[in-house]
C-alpha positions as CSV (number, residue, x, y, z in Angstrom):
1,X,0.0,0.0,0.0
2,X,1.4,3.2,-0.8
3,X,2.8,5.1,2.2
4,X,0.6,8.5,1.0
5,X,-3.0,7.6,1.1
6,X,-5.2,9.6,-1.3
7,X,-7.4,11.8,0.7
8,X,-10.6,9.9,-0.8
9,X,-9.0,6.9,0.8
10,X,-7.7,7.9,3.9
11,X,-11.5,9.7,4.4
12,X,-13.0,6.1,3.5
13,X,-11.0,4.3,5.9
14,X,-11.7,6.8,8.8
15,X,-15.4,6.5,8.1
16,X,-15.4,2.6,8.2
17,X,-13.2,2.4,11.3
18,X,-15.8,4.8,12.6
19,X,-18.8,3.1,11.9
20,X,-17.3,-0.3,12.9
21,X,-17.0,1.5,15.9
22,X,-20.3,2.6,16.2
23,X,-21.7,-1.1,16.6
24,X,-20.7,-1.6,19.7
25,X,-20.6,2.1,20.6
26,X,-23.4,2.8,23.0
27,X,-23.1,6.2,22.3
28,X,-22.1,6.4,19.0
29,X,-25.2,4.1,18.1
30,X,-27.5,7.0,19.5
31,X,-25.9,9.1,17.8
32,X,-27.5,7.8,14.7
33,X,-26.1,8.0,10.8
34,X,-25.7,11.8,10.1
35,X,-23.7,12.3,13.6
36,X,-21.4,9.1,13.0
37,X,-20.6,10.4,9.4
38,X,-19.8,13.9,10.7
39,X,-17.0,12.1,13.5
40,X,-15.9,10.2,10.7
41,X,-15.0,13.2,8.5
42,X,-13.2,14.6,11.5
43,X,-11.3,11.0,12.5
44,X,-10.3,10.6,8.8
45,X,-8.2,13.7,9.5
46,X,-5.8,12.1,12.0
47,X,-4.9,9.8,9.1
48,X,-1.6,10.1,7.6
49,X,-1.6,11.9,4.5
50,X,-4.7,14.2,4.8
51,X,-2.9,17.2,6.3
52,X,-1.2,17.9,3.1
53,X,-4.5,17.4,1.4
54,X,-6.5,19.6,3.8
55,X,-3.6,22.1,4.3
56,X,-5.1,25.1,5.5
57,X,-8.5,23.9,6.1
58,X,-10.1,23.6,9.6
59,X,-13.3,22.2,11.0
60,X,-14.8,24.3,13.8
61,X,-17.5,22.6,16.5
62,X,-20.1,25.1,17.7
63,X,-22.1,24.3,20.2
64,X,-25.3,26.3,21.5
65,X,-27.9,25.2,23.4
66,X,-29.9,22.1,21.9
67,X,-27.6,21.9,18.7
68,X,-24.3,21.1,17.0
69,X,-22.8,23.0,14.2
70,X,-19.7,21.5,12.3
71,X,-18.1,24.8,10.1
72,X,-15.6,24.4,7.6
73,X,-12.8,27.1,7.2
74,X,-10.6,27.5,4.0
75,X,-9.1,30.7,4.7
76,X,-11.5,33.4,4.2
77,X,-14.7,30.9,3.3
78,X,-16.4,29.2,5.9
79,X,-19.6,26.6,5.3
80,X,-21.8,24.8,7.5
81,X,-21.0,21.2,6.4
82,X,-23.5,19.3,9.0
83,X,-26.1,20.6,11.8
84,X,-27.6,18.3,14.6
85,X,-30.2,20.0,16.1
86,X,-31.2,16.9,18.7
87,X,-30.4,18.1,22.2
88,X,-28.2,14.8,23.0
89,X,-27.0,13.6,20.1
90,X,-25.7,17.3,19.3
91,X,-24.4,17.1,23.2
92,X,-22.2,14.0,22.5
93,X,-21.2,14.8,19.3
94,X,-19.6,17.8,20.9
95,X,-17.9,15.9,23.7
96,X,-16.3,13.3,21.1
97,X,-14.8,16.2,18.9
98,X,-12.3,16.5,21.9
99,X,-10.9,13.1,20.7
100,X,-10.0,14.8,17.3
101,X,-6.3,16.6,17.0
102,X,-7.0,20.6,17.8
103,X,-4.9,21.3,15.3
104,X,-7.8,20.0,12.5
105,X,-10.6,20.5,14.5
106,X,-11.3,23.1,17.6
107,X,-14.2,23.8,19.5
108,X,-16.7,26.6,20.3
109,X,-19.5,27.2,22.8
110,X,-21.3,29.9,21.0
111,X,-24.5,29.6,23.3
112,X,-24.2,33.8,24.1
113,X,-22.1,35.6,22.7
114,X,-22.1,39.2,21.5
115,X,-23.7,38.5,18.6
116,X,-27.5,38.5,19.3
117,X,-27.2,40.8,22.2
118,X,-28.7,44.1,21.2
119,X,-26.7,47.1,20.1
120,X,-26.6,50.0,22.6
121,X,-27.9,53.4,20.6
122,X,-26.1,56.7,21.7
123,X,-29.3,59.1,22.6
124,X,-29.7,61.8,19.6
125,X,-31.1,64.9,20.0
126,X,-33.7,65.8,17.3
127,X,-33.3,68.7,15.3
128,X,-37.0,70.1,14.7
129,X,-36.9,73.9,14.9
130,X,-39.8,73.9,16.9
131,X,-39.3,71.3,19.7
132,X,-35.9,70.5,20.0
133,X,-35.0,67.0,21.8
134,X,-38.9,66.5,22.8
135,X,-38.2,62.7,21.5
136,X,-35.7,62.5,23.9
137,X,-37.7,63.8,26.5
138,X,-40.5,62.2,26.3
139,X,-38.6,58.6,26.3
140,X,-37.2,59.3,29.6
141,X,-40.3,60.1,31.4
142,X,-41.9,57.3,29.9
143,X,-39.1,55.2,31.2
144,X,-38.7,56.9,33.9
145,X,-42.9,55.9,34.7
146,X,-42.1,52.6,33.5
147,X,-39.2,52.4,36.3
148,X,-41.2,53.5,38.7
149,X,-44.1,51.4,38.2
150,X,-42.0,47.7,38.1
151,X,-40.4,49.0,41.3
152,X,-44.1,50.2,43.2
153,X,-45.9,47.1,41.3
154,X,-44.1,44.3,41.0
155,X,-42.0,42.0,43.2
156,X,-38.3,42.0,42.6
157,X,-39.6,45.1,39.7
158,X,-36.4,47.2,39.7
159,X,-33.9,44.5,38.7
160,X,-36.5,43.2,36.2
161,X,-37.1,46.4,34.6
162,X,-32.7,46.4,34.9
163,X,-32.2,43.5,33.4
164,X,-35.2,43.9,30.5
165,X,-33.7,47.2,29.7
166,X,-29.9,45.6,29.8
167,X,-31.0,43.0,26.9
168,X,-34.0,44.7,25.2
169,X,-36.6,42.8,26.6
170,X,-39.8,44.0,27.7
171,X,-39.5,43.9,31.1
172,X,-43.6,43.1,31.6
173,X,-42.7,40.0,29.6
174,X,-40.2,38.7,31.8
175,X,-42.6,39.8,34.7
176,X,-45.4,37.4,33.1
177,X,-42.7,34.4,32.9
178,X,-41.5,34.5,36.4
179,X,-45.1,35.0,37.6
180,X,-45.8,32.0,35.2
181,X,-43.0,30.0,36.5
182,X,-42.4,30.5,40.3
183,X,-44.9,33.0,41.7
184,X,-42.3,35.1,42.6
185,X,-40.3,32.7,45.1
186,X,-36.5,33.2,44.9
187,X,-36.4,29.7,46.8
188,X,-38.7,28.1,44.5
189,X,-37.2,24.3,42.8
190,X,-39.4,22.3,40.9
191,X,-39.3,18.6,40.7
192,X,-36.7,18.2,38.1
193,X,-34.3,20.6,39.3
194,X,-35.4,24.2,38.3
195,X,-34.7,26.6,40.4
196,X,-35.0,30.2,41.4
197,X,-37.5,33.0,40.2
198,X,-37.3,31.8,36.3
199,X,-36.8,28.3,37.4
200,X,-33.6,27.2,35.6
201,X,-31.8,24.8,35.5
202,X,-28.5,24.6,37.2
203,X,-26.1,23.7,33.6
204,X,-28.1,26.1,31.8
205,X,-27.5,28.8,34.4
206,X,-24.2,28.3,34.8
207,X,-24.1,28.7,30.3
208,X,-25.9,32.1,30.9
209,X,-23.4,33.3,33.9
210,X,-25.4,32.2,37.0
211,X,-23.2,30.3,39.7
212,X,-26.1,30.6,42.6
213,X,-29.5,30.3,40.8
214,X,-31.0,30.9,44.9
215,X,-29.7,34.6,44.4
216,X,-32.3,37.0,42.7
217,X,-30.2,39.2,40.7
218,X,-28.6,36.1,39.2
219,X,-31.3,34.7,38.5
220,X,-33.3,37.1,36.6
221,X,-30.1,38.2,34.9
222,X,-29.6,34.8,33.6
223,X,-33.2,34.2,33.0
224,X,-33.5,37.5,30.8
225,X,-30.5,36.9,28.7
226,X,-32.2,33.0,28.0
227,X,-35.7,35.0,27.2
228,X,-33.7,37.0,24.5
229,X,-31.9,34.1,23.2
230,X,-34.8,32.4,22.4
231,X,-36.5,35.5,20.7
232,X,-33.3,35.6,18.6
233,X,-33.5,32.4,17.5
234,X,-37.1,32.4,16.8
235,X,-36.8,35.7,15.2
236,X,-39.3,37.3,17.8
237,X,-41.8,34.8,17.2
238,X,-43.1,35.5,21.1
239,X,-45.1,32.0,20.9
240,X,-42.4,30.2,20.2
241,X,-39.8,31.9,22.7
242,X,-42.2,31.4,25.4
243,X,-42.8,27.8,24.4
244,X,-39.0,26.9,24.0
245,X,-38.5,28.7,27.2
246,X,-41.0,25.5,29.0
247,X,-40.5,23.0,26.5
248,X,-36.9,23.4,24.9
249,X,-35.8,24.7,21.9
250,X,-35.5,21.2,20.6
251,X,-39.3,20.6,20.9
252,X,-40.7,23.5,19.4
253,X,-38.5,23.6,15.9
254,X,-39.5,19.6,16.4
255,X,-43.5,20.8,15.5
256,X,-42.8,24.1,13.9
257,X,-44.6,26.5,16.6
258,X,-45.9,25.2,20.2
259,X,-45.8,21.9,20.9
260,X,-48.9,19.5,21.3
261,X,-48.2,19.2,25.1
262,X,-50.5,20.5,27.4
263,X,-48.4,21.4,29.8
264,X,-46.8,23.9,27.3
265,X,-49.9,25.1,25.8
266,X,-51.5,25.9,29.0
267,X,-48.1,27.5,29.8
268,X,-47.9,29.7,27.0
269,X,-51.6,31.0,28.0
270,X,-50.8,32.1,31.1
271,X,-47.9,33.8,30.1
272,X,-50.0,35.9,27.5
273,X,-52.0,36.6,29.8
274,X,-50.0,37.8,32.7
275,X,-48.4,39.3,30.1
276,X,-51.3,41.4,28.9
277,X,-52.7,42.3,32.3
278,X,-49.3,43.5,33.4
279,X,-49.2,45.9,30.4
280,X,-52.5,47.1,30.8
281,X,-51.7,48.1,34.2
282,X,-49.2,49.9,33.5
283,X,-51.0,51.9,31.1
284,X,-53.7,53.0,33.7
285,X,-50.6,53.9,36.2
286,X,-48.9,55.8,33.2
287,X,-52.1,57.7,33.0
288,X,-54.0,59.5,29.8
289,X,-51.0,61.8,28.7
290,X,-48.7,58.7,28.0
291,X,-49.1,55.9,26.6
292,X,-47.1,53.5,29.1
293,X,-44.1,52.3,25.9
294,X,-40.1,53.3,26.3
């Protein structure tokens, strides 16, 4: 056999070692076809030969919440060459990349990152001749009412309202969803583990920056930045956050909207809900001669 393997052949060989593998792999085996081929790619590159073939190409592993991306880089170009979206397999494909040489193959959590957090505007003063900078004004006093009422109204309000205004989300949203999840009870722990005033779950707070779920300001920072996540990713389809949010992420791209679980449905009702009653009292605190929005 010739000592420099063609890259077809060295990538062939990887991929049947691998999937020889993968019958008596209990993990590999859950892993199914798509995720086994995807390793193989990435074995295949240990085999003598392929780094001269592949010279300058990497594979990058990105990892967010429920899903696995595999990224291809040749220089300047990069292309998605496999996606696993199930929460598991997408899990253990990412810990069995670490068997793969970095120098090929490197790995990235890109759960939150700067990316999908929203941009901070500088304030601009308007330049009407007539009423210069009443924009301006009037956006402070209606956050300055809308400050006012999540601290008077609501429990825990003026790190809500903080945290809402720190990732651009509406702060009587995240109201509705820790009404919705713990009735305000920084103790609260449900029976699989959830924890705290947005009930989450220890790994995922500790991917959003939350050591001590028990502690409120942690917790509703953490539980924020997960709300915007999922509005990101759902391109501010507020059903579909709010589902993901009780069901996974997983579940709801799974059906395409909310899932047929009652639990979720009635979830996402009461959230609505809360969610309209909160805003409609702060309109009647704002008064007539605003209109209650930032």
């Amino acid at each position: 056999m010739p000592k420099n393997k063609s890259l077809a052949g060295s990538l062939s060989l990887g991929a049947a070692k691998l999937c020889r593998k993968a019958q008596s792999h209990k993990t590999l085996y859950l892993l199914g076809g798509r995720a086994v081929a995807t390793l193989a790619v990435g074995a295949a590159l240990s085999v003598g030969g392929v780094s001269e073939a592949l010279r300058n190409t990497h594979f990058v592993v990105r990892k967010d919440l429920e899903s696995v991306r595999v990224v291809k880089q040749n220089g300047n170009r990069s292309e998605v060459v496999a996606k696993i979206d199930d929460g598991f397999a997408a899990a253990s494909l990412f810990k069995l990349s670490r068997i793969l040489p970095e120098r090929y193959v490197s790995r990235q959590v890109a759960l939150f990152n700067d990316e999908w957090l929203p941009e901070l505007q500088p304030e601009v003063a308007t330049t009407s001749d007539n009423q210069p900078g009443l924009f301006n004004k009037v956006h402070r006093i209606n956050d300055a009412i809308r400050r006012q009422f999540f601290a008077s109204a609501v429990p825990y309000g003026s790190t809500i309202h903080a945290a809402a205004q720190k990732y651009g989300v509406d702060p009587a949203l995240v109201a509705a969803v820790m009404e919705t999840e713990s009735r305000f009870h920084a103790n609260a722990r449900s029976p699989v583990g959830a924890r705290g005033l947005m009930q989450l779950m220890p790994r995922t707070g500790r991917w959003l920056g939350a050591r001590n779920l028990n502690d409120p300001d942690q917790n509703i920072d953490a539980g924020v930045k997960y709300l915007k996540y999922l509005q990101n990713r759902f391109d501010g389809n507020l059903n579909k956050a709010i589902a993901a949010y009780n069901a996974g992420e997983g579940n709801v791209r799974r059906y395409d909207g909310v899932p047929p679980f009652h639990e979720t449905r009635s979830y996402v009702k009461k959230v609505m809900t809360r969610y309209q009653a909160r805003n409609e009292q702060l309109q009647t605190y704002a008064g007539p001669d605003t209109d209650g929005t930032r």
